[in-house]
N, C-alpha and C positions, 0 to 999 in steps of 0.2 A: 518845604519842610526842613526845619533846622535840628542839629541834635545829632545824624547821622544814624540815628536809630530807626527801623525799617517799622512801620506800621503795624498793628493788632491785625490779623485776620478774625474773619468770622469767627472759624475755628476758635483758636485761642480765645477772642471772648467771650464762646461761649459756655465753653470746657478745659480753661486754663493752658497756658505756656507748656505745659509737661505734656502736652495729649498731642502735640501736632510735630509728629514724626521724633515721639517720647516711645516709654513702654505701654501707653494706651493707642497709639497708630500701630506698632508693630504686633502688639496681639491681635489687634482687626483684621489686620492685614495677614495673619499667618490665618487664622480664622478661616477668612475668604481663602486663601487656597488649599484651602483641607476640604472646603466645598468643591469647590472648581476641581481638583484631584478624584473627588469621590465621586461626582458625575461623568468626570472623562473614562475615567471605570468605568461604571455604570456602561456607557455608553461604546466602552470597548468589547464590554460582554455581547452585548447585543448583534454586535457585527459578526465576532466571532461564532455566535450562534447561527444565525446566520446563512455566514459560511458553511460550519459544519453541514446545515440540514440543506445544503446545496439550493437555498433560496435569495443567496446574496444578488443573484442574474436578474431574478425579478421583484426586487424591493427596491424603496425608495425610501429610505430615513432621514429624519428634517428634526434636527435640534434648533430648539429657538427658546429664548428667556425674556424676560423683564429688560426693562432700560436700568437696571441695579442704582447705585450710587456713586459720587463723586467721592472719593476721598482724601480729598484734603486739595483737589486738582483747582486750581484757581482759589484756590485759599479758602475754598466752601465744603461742606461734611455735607450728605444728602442728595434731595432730586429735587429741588423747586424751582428752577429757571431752566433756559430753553438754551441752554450752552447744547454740543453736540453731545458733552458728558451724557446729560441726561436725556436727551432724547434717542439716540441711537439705538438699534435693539438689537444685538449679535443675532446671526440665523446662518445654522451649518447645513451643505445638505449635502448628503452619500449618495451615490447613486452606481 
């Protein structure tokens, strides 16, 4: 490749220059961890609950989600190929 100019990503052609780590990736991305935030909440209540009712000794809590989305990791937005991005599925467990 001549020109010194680095290649289109999917991204960008799909959703223009200004989206791929613009003010359209950064609001995604603040997005996604107001989620993430609000479940690790969620999920600290729980514990704390819990605790208090002195049932933490014999429970076992097991967070697990979706294989989410890529974004913007390998120059792709989404899940359709079988990179690790998309197939990995997080899975927490307390015990």
């Amino acid at each position: 490749m001549g020109g010194g100019m680095a290649p289109e990503s999917k991204l960008e052609r799909l959703f223009g220059k200004r989206c791929c780590g613009g003010r359209f990736f950064g609001l995604v991305f603040e997005k996604i961890c107001n989620v993430t935030g609000g479940c690790t909440a969620k999920v600290g209540r729980v514990l704390n609950a819990l605790s208090a009712s002195h049932q933490a000794d014999h429970t076992v809590v097991a967070v697990l989600s979706d294989h989410g989305w890529k974004l913007g990791e390998f120059g792709l937005w989404g899940k359709h190929t079988v990179l690790h991005a998309d197939v990995h599925v997080p899975l927490m467990v307390y015990n």
